[in-house]
C-alpha positions as MATLAB code, in Angstrom:
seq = 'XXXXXXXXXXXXXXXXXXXXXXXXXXXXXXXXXXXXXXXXXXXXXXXXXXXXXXXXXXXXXXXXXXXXXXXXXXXXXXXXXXXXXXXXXXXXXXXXXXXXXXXXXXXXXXXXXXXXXXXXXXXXXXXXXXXXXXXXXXXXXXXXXXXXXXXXXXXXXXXXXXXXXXXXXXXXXXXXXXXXXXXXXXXXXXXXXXXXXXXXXXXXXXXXXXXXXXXXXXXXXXXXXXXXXXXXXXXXXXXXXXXXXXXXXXXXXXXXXXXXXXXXXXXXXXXXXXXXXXXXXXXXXXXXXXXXXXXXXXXXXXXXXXXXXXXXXXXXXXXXXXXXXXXXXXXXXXXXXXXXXXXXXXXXXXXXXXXXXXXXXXXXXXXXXXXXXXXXXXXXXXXXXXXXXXXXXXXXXXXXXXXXXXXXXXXXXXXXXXXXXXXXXXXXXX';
ca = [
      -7.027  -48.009  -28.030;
      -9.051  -44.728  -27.503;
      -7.563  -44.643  -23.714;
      -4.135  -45.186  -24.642;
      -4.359  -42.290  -27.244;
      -5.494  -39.919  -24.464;
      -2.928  -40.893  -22.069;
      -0.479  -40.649  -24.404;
      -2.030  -36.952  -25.648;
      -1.729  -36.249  -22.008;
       1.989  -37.474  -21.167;
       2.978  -35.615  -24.423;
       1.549  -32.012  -23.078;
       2.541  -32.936  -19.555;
       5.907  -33.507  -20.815;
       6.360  -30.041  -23.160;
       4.913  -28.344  -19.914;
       7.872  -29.783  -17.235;
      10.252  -29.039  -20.428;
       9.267  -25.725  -21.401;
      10.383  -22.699  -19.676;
       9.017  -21.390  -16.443;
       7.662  -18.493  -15.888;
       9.858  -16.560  -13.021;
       8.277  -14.883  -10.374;
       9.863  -12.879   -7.678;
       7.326  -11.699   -4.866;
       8.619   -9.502   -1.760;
       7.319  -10.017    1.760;
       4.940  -12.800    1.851;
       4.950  -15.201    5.081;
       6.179  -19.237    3.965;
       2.444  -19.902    4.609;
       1.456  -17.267    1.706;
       3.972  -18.377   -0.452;
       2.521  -21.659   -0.510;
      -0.547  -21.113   -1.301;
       0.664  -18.705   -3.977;
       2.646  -22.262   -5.191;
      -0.496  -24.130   -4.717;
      -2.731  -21.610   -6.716;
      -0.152  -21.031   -9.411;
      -1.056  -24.920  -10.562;
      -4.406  -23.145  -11.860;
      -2.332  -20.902  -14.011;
      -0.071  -23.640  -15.576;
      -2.993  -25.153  -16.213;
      -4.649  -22.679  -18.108;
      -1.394  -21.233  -20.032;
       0.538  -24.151  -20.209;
       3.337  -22.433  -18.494;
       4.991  -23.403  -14.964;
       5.390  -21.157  -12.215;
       8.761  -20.625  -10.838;
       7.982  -18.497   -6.923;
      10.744  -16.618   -5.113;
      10.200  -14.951   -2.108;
      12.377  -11.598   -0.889;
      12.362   -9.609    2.434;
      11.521   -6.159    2.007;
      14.636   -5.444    3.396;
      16.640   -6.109    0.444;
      14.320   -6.292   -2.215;
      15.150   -3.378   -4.055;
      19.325   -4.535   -3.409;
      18.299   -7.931   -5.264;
      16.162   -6.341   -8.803;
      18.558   -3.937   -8.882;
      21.527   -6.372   -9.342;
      19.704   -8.556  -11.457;
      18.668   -5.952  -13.580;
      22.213   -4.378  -14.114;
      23.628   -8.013  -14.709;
      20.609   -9.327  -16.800;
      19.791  -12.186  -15.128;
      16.344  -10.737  -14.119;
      12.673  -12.920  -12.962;
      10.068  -12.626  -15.757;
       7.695  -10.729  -13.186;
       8.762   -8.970   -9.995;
       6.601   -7.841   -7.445;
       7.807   -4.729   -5.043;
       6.965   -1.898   -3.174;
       4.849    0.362   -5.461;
       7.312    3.277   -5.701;
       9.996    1.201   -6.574;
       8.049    0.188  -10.141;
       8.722    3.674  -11.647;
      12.720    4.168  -10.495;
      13.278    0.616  -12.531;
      10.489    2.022  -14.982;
      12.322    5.202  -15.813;
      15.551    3.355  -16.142;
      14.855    1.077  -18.625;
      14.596   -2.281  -16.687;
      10.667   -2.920  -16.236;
       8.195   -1.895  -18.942;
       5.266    0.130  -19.606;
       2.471   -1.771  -19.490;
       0.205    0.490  -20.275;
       2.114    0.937  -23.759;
       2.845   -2.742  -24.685;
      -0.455   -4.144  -23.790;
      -3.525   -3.509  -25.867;
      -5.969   -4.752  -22.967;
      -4.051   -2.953  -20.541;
      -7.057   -0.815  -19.637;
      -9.419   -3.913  -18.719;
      -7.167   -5.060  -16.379;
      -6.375   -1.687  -14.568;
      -9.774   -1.174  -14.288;
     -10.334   -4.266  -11.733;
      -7.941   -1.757   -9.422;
      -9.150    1.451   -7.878;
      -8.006    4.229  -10.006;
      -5.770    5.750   -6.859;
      -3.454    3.059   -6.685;
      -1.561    4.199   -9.660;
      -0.396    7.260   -7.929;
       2.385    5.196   -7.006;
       3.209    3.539  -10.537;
       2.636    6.434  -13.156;
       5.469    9.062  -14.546;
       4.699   11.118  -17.855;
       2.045    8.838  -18.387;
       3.339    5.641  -18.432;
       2.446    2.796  -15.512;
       4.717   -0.053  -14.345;
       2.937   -2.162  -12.590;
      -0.354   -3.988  -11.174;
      -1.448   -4.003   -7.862;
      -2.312   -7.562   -6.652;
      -3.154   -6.844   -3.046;
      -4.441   -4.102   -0.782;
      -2.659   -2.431    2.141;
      -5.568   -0.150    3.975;
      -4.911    2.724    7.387;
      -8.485    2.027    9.178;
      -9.403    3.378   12.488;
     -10.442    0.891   16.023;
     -11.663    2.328   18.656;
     -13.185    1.092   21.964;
     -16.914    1.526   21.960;
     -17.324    0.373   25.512;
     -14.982    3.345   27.046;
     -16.373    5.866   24.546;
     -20.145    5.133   26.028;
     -18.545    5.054   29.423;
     -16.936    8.934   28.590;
     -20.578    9.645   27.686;
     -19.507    9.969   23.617;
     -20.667    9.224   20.430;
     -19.158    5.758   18.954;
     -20.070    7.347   15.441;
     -16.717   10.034   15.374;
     -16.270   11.621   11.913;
     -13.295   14.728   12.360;
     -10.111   14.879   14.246;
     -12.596   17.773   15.813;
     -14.510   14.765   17.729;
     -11.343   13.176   18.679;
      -9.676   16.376   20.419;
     -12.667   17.142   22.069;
     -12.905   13.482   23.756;
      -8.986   13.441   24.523;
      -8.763   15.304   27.608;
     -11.431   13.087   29.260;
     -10.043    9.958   27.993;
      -6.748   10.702   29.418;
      -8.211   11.534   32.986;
      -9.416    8.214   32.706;
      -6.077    6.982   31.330;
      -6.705    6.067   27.873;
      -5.393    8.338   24.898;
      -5.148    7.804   21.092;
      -2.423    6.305   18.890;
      -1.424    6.831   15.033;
      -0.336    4.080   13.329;
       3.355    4.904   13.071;
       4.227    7.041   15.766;
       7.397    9.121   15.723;
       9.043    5.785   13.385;
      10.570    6.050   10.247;
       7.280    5.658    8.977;
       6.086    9.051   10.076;
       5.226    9.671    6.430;
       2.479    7.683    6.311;
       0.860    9.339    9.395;
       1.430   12.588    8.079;
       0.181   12.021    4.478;
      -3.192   11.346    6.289;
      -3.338   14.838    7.259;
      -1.820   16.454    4.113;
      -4.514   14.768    1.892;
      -7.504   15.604    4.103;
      -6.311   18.909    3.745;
      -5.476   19.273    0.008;
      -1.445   19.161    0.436;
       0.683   16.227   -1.157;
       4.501   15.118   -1.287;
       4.958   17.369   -4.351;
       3.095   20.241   -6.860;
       0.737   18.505   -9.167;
       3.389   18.869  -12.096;
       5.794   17.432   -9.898;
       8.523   20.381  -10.046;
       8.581   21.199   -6.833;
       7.880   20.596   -3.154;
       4.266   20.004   -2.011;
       5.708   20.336    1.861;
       5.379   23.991    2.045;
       1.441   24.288    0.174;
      -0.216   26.372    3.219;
      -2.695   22.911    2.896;
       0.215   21.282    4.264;
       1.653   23.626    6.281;
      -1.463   23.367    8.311;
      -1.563   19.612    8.238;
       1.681   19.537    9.466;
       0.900   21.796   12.817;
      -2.354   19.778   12.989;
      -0.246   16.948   12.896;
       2.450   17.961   15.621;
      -0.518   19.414   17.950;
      -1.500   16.157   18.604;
       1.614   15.475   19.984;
       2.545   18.580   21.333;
      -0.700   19.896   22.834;
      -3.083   16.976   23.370;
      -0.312   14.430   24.447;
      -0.997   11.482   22.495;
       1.280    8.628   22.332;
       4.379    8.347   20.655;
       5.039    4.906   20.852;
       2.710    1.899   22.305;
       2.035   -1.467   21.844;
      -0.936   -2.015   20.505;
      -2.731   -4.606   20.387;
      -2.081   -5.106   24.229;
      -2.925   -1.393   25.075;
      -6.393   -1.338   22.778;
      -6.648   -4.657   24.694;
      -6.672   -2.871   28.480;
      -7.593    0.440   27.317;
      -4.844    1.975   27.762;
      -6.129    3.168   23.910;
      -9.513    3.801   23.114;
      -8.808    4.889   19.783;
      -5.926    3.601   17.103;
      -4.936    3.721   13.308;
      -3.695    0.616   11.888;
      -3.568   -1.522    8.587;
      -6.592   -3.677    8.549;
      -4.577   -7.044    9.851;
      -5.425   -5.694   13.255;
      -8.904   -6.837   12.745;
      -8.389  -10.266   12.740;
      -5.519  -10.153   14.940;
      -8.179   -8.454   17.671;
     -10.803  -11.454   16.132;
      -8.696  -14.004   17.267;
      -6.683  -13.283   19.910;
      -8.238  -11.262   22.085;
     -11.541  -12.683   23.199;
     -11.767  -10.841   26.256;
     -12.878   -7.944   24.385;
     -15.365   -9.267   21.764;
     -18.259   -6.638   21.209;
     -16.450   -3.933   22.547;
     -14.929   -2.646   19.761;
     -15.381   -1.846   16.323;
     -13.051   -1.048   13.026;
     -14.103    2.064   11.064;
     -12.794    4.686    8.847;
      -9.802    6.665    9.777;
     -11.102   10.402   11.090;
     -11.791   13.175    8.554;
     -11.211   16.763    7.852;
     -13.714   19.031    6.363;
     -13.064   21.109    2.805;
     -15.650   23.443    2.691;
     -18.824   20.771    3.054;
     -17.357   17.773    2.082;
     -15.976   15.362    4.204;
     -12.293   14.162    3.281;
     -11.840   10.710    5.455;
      -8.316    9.828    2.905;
      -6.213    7.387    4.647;
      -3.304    5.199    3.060;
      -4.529    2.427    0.261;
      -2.521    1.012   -2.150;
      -0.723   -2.783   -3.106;
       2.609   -4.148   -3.978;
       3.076   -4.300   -7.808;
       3.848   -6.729  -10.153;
       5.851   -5.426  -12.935;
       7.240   -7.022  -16.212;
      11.312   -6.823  -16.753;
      12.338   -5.729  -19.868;
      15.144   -8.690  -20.391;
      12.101  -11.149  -20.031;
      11.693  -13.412  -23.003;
       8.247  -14.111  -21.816;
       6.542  -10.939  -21.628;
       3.295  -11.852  -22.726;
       2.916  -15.185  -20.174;
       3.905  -12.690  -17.720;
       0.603  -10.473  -18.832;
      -0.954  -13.583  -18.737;
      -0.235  -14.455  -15.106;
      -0.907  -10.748  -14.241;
      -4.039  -10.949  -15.411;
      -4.664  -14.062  -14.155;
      -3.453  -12.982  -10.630;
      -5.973   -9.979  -10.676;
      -9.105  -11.788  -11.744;
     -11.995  -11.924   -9.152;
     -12.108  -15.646   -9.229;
      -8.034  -16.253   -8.058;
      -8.124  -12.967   -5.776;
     -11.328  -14.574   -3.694;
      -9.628  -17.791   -3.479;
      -6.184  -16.180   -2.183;
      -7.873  -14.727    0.244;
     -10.172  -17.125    1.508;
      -6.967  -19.949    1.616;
      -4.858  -17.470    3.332;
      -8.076  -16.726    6.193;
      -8.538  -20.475    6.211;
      -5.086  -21.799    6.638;
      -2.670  -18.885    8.424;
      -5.341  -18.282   11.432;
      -5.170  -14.655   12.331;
      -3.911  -13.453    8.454;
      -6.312  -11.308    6.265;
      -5.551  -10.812    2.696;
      -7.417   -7.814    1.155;
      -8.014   -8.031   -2.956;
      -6.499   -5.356   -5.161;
      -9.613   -6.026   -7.533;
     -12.791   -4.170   -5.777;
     -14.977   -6.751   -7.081;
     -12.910   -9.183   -5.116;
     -13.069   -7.478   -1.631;
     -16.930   -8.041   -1.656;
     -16.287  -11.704   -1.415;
     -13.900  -11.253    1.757;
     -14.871  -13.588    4.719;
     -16.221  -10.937    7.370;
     -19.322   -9.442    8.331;
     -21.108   -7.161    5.630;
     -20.453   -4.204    7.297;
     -16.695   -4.610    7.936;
     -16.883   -5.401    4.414;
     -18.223   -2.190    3.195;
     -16.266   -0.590    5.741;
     -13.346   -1.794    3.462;
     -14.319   -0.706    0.584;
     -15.069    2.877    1.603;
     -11.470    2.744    2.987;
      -9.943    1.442   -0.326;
     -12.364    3.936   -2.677;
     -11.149    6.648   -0.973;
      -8.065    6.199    0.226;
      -4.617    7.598   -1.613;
      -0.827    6.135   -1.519;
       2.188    8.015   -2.184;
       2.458    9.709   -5.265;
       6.015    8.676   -7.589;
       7.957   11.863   -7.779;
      11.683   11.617   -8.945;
      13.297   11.921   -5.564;
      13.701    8.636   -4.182;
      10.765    7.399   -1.734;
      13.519    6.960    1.246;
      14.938   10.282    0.881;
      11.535   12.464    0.786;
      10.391   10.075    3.531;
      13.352   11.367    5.626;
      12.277   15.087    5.545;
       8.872   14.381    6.907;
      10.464   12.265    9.215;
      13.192   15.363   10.664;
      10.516   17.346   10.374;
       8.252   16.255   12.685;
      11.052   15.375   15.421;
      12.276   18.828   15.175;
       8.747   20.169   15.905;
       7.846   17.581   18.423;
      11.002   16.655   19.789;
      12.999   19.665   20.012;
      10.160   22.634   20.009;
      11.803   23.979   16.629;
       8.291   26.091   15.434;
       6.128   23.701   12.855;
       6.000   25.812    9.836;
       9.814   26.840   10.399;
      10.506   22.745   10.149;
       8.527   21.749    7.413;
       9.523   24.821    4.881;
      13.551   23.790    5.815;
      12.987   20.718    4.686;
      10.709   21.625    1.758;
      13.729   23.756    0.807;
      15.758   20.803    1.185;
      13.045   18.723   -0.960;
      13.265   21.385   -3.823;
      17.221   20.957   -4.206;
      16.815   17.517   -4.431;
      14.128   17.212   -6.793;
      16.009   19.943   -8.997;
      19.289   17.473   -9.060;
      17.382   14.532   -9.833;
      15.566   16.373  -13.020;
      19.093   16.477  -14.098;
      20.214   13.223  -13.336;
      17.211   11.582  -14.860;
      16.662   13.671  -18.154;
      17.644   11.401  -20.718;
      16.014    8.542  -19.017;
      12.514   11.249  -19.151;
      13.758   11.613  -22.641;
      13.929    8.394  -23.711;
      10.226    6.958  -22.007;
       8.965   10.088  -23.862;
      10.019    8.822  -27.509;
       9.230    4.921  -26.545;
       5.445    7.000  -26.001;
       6.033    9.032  -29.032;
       5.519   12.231  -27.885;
];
């Protein structure tokens, strides 16, 4: 009789599980194979809430097409997870929420992130999301051809790596950023604006940050490399670290087990380390790009606090390890790096790539939210640097045009997004 009571206690809270509501999740740019295991893991969850766990997948290609829509039509996923930047442009207009403001624990679970990820989520105070993963530039360079140039393999500055270029090159090997002369310039560039003290805008966010004289000598530091030591503007990697036709290259840290796996050949020749720094005064500046995707909670969600549930379920030690050690288990070749720090000691590689890691995510910086969208800003760096490079056009003479043409913008967009400022500013009570 005792059995049949339990079995029937189960079926009954099996059954109000199945006919309950699930909990919809929208995630952008995960592989099938991470998706899965997301699926697989989300059982733990529904197991601990009581809620199921609807997963949807987008392509960062249209990701910011499909919450857009769904927020102007109402039909929106409980949680979405996007690009960082894109968590304060729904933020300001109404269709995620604050969740520093609606969540009294809030603080607890930010904490679990490093402090600089938020760059890319805060406006006036408010953040609208959680990173859940970790995106980090690191440097790999060839140890084998440095010791063979007669160099150091511990390089520090962009000092070191000038001064090695000109040999390397006589011996055909040369240097690669991560992003070339892409679309993605920005993210090479930002490198060199925050070792130097410049950033996409003023710290009050008024005005350009393109034309601090921090950035204005970035940004010639940044074209010299092109321009006067010759590196590469476009390469493929892995194959070219794999000859040597690169002894040195900036990547995210994916390249580490891609090099791990698949190219044998070089095993013990070549190590990943922090991106190159730039000295302020005496201290060392090695800043290089760190920051996650966000989950965010919609405002039309009727769930909001299972969705705070599976965020902070999603960002606990525990589940982050576990992602992680599924995805290097089952998608050979795959890393996935923990947006809680606590988490990214338990990664499956040696110690020191491990702390190697966590140096990069500590002190690395993302984009910070200003109200000019991410694309558009993105473009100026981009013209920029193919005026200097491309077309000769003097450095400084690029970057301050399109500072100018960074200034007008931001000036129309204070306009165009003043009563949405407005209206944050009273949900905050200020």
């Amino acid at each position: 009789m005792k059995k049949f009571l339990c079995l029937l206690l189960t079926v009954i809270i099996f059954s109000f599980i199945i006919s309950a509501k699930p909990l919809e999740v929208w995630l952008t740019g995960l592989t099938n194979e991470e998706l899965s295991i997301f699926r697989e893991m989300a059982i733990d969850y529904t197991q601990k809430y009581g809620t199921e766990v609807v997963l949807t997948n987008l392509s960062w290609s249209d990701f910011e097409n499909r919450f857009i829509l769904a927020a102007a039509s109402h039909e929106t996923p409980d949680i979405g997870g996007m690009g960082p930047l894109f968590a304060p442009e729904l933020g300001l207009r109404g269709a995620v929420i604050d969740l520093k403001a609606n969540f009294s624990d809030f603080s607890e679970v930010a904490s679990r992130v490093p402090p600089n990820f938020f760059r890319a989520l805060s406006y006036q105070g408010s953040i609208f999301g959680i990173p859940y993963n970790a995106n980090v530039t690191v440097g790999f360079q060839r140890n084998d051809i440095l010791q063979q140039l007669g160099f150091s393999t511990e390089l520090k500055t962009w000092d070191e790596i000038r001064a090695i270029l000109p040999k390397a090159q006589v011996k055909d090997s040369n240097i690669a950023l991560q992003c070339g002369l892409s679309e993605n310039v920005y993210a090479d560039l930002n490198i060199f604006m925050w070792q130097h003290g410049g950033d996409d805008f003023t710290p009050d966010l008024r005005k350009s940050g393109f034309d601090s004289p921090q950035s204005i000598k970035a940004f010639k530091e940044y074209v010299e490399l092109y321009t006067k030591y010759k590196i590469l503007k476009e390469v493929p990697f892995f194959q070219a670290f794999s000859t040597g036709e690169l002894f040195y290259m900036l990547q995210y840290q994916n390249m580490y087990t891609n090099l791990k796996t698949a190219a044998p050949q070089i095993a013990g020749k070549w190590n990943m380390v922090q991106v190159p720094g730039t000295y302020q005064g005496k201290d060392l500046k090695r800043t290089a790009s760190a920051g996650g995707a966000a989950l965010t909670i919609f405002r039309d969600s009727k769930m909001k606090k299972e969705a705070w549930n599976f965020i902070r379920w999603i960002t606990e030690v525990r589940v982050q390890a576990e992602f992680s050690k599924q995805v290097t288990t089952k998608i050979p070749g795959s890393i996935f790096v923990p947006s809680n720090r606590e988490a990214v000691l338990k990664l499956d590689m040696p110690q020191e790539a491990i702390q190697l890691m966590l140096k990069a995510v500590d002190e690395g910086s993302i984009s910070i939210y200003g109200l000019v969208a991410p694309k558009l800003r993105r473009r100026y760096l981009q013209f920029a640097a193919h005026e200097a490079i491309l077309q000769g056009v003097d450095p400084e003479t690029a970057i301050r045009k399109y500072a100018d043409e960074h200034n007008v913008e931001i000036k129309k967009k204070e306009k165009e997004y003043a009563r949405f400022i407005a209206t944050l500013l009273k949900e905050q009570g200020k």
